[in-house]
C-alpha positions in Angstrom: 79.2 -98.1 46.8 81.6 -100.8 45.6 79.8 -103.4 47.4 76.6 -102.4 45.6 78.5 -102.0 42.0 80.2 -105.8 42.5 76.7 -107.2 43.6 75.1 -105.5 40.0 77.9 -107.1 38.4 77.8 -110.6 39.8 74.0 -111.0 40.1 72.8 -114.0 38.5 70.0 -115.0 36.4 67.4 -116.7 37.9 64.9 -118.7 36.3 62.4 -120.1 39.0 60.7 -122.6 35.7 63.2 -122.8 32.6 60.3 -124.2 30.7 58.1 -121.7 31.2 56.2 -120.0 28.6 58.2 -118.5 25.6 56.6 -116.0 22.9 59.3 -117.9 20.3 57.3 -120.6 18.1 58.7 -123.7 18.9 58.7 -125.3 15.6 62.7 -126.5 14.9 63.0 -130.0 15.2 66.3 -132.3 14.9 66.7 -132.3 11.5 66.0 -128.6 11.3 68.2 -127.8 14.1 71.2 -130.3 12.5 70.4 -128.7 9.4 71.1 -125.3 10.8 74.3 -126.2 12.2 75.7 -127.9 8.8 74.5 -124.9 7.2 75.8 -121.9 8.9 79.6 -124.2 9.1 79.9 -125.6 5.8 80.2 -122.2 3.4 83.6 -120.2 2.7 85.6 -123.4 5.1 85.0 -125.5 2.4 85.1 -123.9 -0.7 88.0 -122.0 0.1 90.3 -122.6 3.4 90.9 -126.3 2.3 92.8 -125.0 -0.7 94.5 -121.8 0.6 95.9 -123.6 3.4 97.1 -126.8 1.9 99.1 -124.1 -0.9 100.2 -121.8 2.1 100.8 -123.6 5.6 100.4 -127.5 5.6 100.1 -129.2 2.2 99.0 -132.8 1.9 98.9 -132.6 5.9 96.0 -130.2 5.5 93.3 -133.2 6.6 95.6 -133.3 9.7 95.1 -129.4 10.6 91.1 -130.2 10.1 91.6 -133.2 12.2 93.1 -131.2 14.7 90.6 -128.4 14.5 87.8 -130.5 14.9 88.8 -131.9 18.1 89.1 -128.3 19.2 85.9 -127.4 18.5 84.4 -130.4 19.6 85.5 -129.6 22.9 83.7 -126.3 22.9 80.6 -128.0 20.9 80.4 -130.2 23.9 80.3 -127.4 26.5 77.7 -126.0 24.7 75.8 -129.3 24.6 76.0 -129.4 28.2 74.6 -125.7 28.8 71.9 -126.4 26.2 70.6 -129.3 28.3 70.6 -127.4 31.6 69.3 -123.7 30.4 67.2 -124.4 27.5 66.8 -120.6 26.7 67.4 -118.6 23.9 70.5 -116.9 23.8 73.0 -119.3 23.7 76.5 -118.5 25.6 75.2 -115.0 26.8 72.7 -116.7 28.8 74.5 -119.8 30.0 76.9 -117.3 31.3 74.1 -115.7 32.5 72.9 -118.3 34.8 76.4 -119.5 36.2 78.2 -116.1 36.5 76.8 -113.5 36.3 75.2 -110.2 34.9 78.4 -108.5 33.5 80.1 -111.1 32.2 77.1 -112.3 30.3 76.5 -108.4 28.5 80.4 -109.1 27.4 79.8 -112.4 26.3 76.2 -111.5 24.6 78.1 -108.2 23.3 80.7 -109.9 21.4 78.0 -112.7 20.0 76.5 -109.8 18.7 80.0 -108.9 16.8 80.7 -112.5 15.7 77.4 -112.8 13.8 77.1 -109.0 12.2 81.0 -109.8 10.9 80.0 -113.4 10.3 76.8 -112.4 7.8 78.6 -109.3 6.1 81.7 -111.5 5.6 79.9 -114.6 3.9 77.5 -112.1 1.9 81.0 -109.7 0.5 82.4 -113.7 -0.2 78.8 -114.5 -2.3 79.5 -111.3 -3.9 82.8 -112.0 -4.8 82.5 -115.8 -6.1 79.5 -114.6 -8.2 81.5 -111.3 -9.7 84.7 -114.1 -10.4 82.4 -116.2 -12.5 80.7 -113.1 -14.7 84.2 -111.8 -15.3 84.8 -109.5 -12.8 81.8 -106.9 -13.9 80.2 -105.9 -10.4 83.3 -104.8 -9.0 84.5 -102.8 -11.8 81.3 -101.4 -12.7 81.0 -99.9 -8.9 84.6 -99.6 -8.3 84.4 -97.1 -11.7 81.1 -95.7 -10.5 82.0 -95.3 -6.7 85.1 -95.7 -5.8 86.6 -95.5 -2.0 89.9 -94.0 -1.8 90.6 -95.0 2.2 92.9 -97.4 3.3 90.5 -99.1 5.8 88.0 -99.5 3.8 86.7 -101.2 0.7 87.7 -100.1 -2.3 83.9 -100.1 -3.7 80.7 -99.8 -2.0 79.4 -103.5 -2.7 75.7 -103.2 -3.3 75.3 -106.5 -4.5 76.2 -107.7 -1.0 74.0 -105.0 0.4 70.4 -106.4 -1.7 71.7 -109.8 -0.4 71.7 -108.9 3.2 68.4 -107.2 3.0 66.7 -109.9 1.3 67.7 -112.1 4.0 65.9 -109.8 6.5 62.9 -109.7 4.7 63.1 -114.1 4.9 64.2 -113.9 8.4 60.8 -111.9 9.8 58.7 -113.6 8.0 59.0 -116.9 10.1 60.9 -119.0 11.7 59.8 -122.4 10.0 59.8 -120.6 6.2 63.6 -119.9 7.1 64.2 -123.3 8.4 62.8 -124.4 5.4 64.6 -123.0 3.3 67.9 -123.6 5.1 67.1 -127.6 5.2 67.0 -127.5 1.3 70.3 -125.2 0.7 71.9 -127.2 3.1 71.1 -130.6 1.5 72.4 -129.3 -1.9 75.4 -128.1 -0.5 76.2 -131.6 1.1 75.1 -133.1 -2.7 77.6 -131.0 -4.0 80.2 -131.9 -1.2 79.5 -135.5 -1.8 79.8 -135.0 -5.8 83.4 -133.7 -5.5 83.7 -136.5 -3.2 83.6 -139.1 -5.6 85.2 -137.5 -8.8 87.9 -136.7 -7.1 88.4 -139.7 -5.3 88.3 -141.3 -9.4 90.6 -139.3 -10.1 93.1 -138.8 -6.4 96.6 -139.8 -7.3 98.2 -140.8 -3.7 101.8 -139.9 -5.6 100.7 -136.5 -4.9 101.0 -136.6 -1.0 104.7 -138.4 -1.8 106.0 -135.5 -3.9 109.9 -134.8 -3.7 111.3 -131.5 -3.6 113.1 -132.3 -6.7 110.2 -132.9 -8.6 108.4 -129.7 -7.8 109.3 -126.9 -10.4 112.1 -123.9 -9.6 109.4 -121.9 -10.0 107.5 -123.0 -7.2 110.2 -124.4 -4.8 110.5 -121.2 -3.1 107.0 -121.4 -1.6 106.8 -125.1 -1.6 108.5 -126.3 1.7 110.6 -129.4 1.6 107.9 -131.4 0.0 106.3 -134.9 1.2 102.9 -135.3 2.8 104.0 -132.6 5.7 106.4 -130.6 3.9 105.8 -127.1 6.3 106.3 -129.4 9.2 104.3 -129.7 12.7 104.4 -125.9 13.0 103.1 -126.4 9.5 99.9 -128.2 10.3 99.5 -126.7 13.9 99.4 -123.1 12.7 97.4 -124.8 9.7 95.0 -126.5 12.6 94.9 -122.4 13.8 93.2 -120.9 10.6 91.1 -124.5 10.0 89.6 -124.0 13.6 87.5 -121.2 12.1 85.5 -122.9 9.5 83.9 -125.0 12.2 82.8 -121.6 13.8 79.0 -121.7 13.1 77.6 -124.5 15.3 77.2 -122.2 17.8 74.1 -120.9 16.3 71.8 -124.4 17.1 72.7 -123.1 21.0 70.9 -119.9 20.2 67.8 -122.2 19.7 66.3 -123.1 22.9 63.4 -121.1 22.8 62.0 -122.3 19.1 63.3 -125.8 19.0 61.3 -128.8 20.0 62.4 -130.8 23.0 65.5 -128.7 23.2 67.4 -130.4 26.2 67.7 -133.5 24.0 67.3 -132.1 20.2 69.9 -129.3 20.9 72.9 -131.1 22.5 72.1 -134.0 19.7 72.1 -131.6 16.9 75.8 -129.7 17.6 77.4 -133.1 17.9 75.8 -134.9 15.1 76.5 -131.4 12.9 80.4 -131.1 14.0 80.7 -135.2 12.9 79.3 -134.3 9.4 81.6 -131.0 9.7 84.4 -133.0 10.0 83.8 -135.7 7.8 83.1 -133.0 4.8 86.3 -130.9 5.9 88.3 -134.0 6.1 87.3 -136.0 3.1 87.2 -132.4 0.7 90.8 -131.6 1.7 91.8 -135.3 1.3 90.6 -135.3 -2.0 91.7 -131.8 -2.9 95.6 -132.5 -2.1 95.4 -136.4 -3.9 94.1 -134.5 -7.2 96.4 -132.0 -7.4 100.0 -130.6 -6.4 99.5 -129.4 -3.2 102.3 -126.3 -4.4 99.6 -125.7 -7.4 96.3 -124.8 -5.8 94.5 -122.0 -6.3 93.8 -120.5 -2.7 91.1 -118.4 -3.8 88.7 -120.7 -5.6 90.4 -124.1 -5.3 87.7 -126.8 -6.7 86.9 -124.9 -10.0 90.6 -124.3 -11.0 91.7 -128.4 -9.7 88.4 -129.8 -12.2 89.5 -127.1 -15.3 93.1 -128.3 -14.7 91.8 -131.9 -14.5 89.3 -131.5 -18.1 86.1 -131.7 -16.2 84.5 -128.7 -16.4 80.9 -129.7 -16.1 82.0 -130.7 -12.5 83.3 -127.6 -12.5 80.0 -125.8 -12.8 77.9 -127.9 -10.1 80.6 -127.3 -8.1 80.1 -123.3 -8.7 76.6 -123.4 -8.5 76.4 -125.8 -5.1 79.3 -123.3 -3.4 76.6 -120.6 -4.2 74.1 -122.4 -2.7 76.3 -123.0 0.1 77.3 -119.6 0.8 73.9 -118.7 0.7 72.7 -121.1 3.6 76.0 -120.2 5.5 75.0 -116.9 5.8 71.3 -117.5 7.2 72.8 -119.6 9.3 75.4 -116.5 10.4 72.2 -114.2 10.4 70.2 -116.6 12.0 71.1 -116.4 15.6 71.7 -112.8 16.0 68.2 -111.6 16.4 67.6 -114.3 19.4 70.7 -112.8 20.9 69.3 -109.0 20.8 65.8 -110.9 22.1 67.3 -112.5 25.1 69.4 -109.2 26.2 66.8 -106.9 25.3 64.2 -109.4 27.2 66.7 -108.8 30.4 66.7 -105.2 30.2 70.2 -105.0 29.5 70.2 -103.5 25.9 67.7 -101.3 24.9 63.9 -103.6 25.4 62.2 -102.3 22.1 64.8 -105.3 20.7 62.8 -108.0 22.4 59.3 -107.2 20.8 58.1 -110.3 18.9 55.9 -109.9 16.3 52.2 -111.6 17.2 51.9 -112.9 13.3 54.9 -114.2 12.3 56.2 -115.2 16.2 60.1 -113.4 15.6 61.7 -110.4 16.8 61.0 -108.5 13.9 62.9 -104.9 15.2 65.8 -106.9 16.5 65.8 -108.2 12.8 65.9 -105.4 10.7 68.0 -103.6 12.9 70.7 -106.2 13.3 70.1 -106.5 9.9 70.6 -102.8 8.2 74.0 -102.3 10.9 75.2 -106.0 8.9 74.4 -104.4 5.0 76.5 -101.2 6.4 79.3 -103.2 7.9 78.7 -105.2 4.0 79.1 -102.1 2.0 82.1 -100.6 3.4 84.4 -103.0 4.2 86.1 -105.8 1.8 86.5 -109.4 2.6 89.3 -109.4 3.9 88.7 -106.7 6.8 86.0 -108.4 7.8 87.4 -112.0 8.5 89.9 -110.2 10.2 87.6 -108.7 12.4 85.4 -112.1 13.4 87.2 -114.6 15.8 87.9 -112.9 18.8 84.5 -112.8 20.0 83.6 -116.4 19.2 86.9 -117.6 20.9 86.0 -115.3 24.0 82.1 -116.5 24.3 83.9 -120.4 23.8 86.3 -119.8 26.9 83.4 -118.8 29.2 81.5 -121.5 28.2 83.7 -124.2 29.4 84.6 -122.1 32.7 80.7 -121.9 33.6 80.8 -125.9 32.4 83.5 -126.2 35.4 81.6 -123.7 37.9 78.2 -125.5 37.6 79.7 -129.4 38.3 81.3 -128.4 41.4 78.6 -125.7 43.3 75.8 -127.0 44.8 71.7 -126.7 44.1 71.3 -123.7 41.8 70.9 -120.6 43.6 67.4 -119.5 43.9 68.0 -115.6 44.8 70.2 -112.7 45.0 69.9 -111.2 48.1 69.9 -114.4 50.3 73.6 -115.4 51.4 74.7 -118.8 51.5 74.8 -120.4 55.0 77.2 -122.6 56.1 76.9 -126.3 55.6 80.1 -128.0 56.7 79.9 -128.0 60.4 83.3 -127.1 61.1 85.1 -123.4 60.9 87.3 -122.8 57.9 90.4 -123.0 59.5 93.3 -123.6 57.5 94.4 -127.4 58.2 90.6 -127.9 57.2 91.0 -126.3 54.2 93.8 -128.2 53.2 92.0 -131.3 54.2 89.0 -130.3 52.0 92.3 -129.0 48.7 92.9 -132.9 48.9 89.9 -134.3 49.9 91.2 -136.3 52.5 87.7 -138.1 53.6 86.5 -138.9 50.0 83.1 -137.1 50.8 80.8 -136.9 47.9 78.8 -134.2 48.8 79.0 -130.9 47.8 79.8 -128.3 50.5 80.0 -124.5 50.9 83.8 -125.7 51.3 84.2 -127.7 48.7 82.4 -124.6 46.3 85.2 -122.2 47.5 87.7 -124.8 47.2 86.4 -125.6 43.2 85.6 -121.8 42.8 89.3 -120.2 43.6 90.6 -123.4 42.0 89.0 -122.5 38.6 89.9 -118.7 39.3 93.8 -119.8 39.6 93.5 -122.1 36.7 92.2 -119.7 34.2 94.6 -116.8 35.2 97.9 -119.7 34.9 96.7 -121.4 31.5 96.4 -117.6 30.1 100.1 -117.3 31.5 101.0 -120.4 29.9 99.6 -120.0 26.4 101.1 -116.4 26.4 104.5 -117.9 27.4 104.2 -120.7 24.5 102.4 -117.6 22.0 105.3 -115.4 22.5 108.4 -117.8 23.1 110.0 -119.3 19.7 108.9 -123.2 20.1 112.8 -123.9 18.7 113.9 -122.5 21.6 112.7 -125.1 24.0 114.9 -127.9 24.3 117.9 -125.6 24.1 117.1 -123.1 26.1 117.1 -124.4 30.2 115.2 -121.5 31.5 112.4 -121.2 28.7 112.2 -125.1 29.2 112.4 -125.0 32.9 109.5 -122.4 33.1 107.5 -124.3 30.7 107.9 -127.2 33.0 107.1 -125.9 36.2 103.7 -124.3 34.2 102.3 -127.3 33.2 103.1 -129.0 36.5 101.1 -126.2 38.1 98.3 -126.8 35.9 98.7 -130.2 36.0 98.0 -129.8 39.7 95.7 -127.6 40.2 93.2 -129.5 37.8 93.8 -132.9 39.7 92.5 -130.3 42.9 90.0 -130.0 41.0 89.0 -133.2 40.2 88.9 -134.2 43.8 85.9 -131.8 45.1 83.0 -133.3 45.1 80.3 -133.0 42.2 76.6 -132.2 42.0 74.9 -134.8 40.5 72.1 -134.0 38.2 69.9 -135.3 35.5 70.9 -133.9 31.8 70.6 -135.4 28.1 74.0 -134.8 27.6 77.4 -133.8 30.0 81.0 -133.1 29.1 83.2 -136.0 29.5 86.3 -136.4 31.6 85.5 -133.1 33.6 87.5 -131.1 34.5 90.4 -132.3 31.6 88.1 -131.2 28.6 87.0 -127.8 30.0 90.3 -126.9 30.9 91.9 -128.1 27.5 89.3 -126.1 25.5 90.0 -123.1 27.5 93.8 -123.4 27.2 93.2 -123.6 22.6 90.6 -120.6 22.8 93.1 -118.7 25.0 96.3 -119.6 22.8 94.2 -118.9 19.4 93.1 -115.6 20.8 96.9 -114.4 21.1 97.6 -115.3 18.2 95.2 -112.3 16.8 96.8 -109.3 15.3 97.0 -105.7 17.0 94.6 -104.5 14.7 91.9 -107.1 15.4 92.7 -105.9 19.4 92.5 -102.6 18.5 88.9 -103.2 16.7 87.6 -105.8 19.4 88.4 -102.8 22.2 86.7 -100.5 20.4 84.0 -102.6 20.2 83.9 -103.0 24.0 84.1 -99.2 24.8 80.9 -99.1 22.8 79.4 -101.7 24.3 80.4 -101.6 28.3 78.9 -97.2 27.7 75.3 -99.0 27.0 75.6 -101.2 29.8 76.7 -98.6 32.0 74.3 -95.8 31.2 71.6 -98.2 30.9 71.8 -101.5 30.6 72.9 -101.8 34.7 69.9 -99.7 35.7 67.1 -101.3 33.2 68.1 -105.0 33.9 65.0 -107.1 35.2 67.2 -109.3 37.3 68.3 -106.4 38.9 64.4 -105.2 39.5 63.4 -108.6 40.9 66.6 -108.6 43.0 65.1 -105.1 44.7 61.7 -105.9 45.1 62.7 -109.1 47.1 65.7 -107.1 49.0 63.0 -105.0 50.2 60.5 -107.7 51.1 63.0 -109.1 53.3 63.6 -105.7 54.9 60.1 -105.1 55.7 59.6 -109.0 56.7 62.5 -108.3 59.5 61.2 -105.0 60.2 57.8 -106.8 61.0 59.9 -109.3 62.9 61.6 -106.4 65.2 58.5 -105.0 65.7 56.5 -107.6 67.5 59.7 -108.6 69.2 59.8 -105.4 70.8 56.2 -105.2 71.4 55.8 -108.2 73.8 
């Protein structure tokens, strides 16, 4: 019975012709596909987190954190680049993971996806809401909060229709097609770069670099308190490292161009171009807003709610001041079809594989999209938009993304180092080294004593527990560092002592890894410096998730209750993998049945 239970859980994906036939139009080209990763990044990041932090966390040093943040998620963007050229499916990480290992693993990533983008469109829709309400003088909110108000403590305080007609507006543009959203995505996007680029260049007329040189003396009584010790880095490193923490979540978004594969043109090449030509424009917006930002004004007097507007009033320009309100409209706009985007695909590709319920997977013949996975994704996201705040929900959105970012660079590290992709579930894998696993040849094969350069069903153990070991000590590691005081080390021996020995242990096991042999294949694109990059994006998804509240715990395993009881109950018996996998078990059985039988006939 357990046997049976681990192999429904570790049963693979298999795709006999990855380019076969998809019912998805496949109309997205590069610049649609760039477009769409730009878009669904560049919304509440820019208009908001370069100000708030800068005020809050690292002041002047706030282009740092970004800096910081981007090489992050550049690591995680070129994980996803890699799986995008090898399993050009829609789907994104749930199917990568999918393909690499395995069935239950891939409902947890595809389950958590499914969170990310619900709270990633309610939270950008509540924030459109909001910067809308601030500029009319706070009438929606005090119209409905009069009208309706909630009077529980985890919930809004007002049911927020406005956000609500958004939401289902969007759903009504989302089924109509595919191209008409793109479309319209291309030409929000290219005003919200226009208005990027306008507060570009007025504020770099008007940057003062004095401001970044600001003594602690010169900074009012007032606002000393809250200020730090002044300068460019006046929180410090643990300034702009937490600072680099909250910044790693406006680049959350790119993720969506992965979700592509099955509507994008040429997608081995045109996807893995697309996220890395989007998180270089990412970055260069992030870091040349938040540069400007900090040279205009005090860093001690931003406004960390709606930075830009309140920095051109102080400055007298307030006709900038309007573009800059009407393009961060725009913006949050095309970041929230870019958050609702992907989430249909998702609920196509796991209701395609049997392991939600299928009726999610039906593709309308006219406009080519799946038009129930749509609306229903969509009404659950106007809900989750009515009934919680802002806040709530931002609390509520990393932990998923970080999770489907983590398995994504382990399956990066599983598929260099195991051989030819499997091409069943039932057949088991015969040995290929020509000597008994004994343990001298094991340790032979931990050091690679020979140099060999072919992959072996040694060598795939060797990589495979290696990885297993790796992943369990950097969680070890980044909870030690999470939940250790970093003043401690350097005067405390044991703290530092442990910290030692646990990067010499990863240190180790990753140069084990780097001595098995790889399989060499053809792809557009493939990570650099494997296994170093894998295992350092793993190591920041791991540390940021700890660094989540309770509360955001408490929510995520609620979540997963919710989900793992429609796997369970259905998802484990309706999976087509799983029917495929029974129908060739038996057709072995009755091939070796035939084979006994005229054996024991002559």
């Amino acid at each position: 019975m357990a046997s049976r239970l681990w192999k429904a859980l570790s049963r693979r994906r298999i795709d006999e012709n990855l380019e076969n036939k998809s019912e998805l139009a496949r109309v997205l080209g590069l610049f649609d596909l760039t477009a769409l990763g730009v878009g669904s990044t560049l919304g509440l990041g820019v208009y908001v987190l370069a100000g708030s932090i800068a005020k809050e966390t690292a002041g002047p040093a706030v282009c740092i954190s970004f800096l910081i943040a981007a090489i992050a998620s550049g690591f995680a963007g070129m994980c996803y680049a890699e799986f995008a050229s090898r399993v050009p499916k829609a789907g994104s990480a749930y199917v990568y993971s999918y393909v690499t290992v395995g069935e239950f693993i891939a409902f947890i990533i595809g389950w958590n996806l499914i969170l990310e983008y619900i709270i990633g469109t309610a939270s950008v829709a509540r924030g459109l809401s909001n910067y809308l309400d601030a500029l009319i003088g706070n009438v929606i909110s005090e119209t409905l909060h009069s009208l309706m108000p909630i009077s529980v403590s985890f919930l809004s305080e007002y049911p927020d229709f406005f956000a609500f007609t958004v939401v289902i507006l969007l759903i009504i543009l989302l089924s109509v097609g595919v191209k008409e959203s793109s479309i319209l995505n291309n030409i929000f996007t290219v005003i919200n770069l226009m208005t990027i680029l306008i507060i570009i260049i007025a504020g770099s007329i008007k940057a003062d670099p004095a401001n970044w040189r600001i003594s602690i003396n010169d900074i009012p009584e007032s606002e000393q308190q809250h200020a730090g010790s002044g300068g460019f880095m006046p929180f410090g490193i643990s300034g702009v490292m937490i600072g680099a923490a909250k910044c790693f979540y406006g680049f959350v978004g790119f993720d969506a161009v992965a979700t592509t594969g099955e509507e994008a043109k040429n997608p081995q090449r045109n996807i893995p171009i697309a996220i890395v030509v989007s998180l270089i424009i990412i970055l260069m917006a992030y870091f040349s807003i938040s540069t400007v930002l900090t040279m205009m004004w005090p860093y001690y007097d931003q406004n960390a709610d709606a930075p830009f507007p309140y920095v051109f009033d102080k400055i007298g320009w307030p006709t900038v001041k309007w573009i800059v309100n009407i393009g961060a409209a725009f913006a949050l706009c095309t970041s929230m079809l870019g958050a609702m985007f992907p989430l249909p695909r998702i609920l196509y590709a796991m209701g395609n594989d049997g392991i939600i319920f299928k009726r999610l997977a039906n593709v309308h013949p006219k406009t080519m999209t799946p038009i129930f996975g749509t609306v229903v994704s969509g009404l659950f996201t106007g809900i989750m938009t009515l009934i919680f705040n802002l806040q709530q929900l931002i609390d509520m959105m990393s932990i998923g993304t970080l999770l489907a970012y983590t398995i994504v660079a382990i399956s990066v590290l599983i598929l260099r180092y195991q051989g030819k992709e499997c091409t069943s579930n039932t057949q088991s894998i015969t040995p290929i080294d020509g000597y008994k696993l004994t343990p001298m040849n094991i340790l032979k094969q931990i050091v690679n004593l020979q140099n060999q350069k072919e992959v072996t069903e040694m060598s795939i153990k060797v990589a495979k527990y290696s990885i297993a070991i790796l992943c369990v000590v950097i969680f070890i590691t980044a909870f030690f560092i999470s939940y250790v005081d970093t003043e401690v080390f350097g005067k405390n021996v044991i703290e530092s002592v442990i910290l030692i020995i646990l990067v010499n242990i990863l240190l180790l096991i990753i140069i084990i890894i780097a001595r098995q042999p790889v399989h060499e294949t053809d792809l557009a694109f493939k990570v650099p410096l494997v296994p170093l990059l894998p295992c350092c994006s793993i190591f920041i998804n791991l540390y940021l998730m700890l660094q989540l509240d309770a509360f955001t715990w408490m929510r995520f395993s609620i979540w997963m209750v919710i989900g793992l009881t429609i796997y369970f109950f259905y998802g484990i018996s309706h999976s087509e993998q799983g029917k495929k996998d029974k129908i060739e078990a038996e057709m072995i059985k009755r091939k070796y049945a035939d084979q006994v039988r005229i054996v024991t006939r002559f």
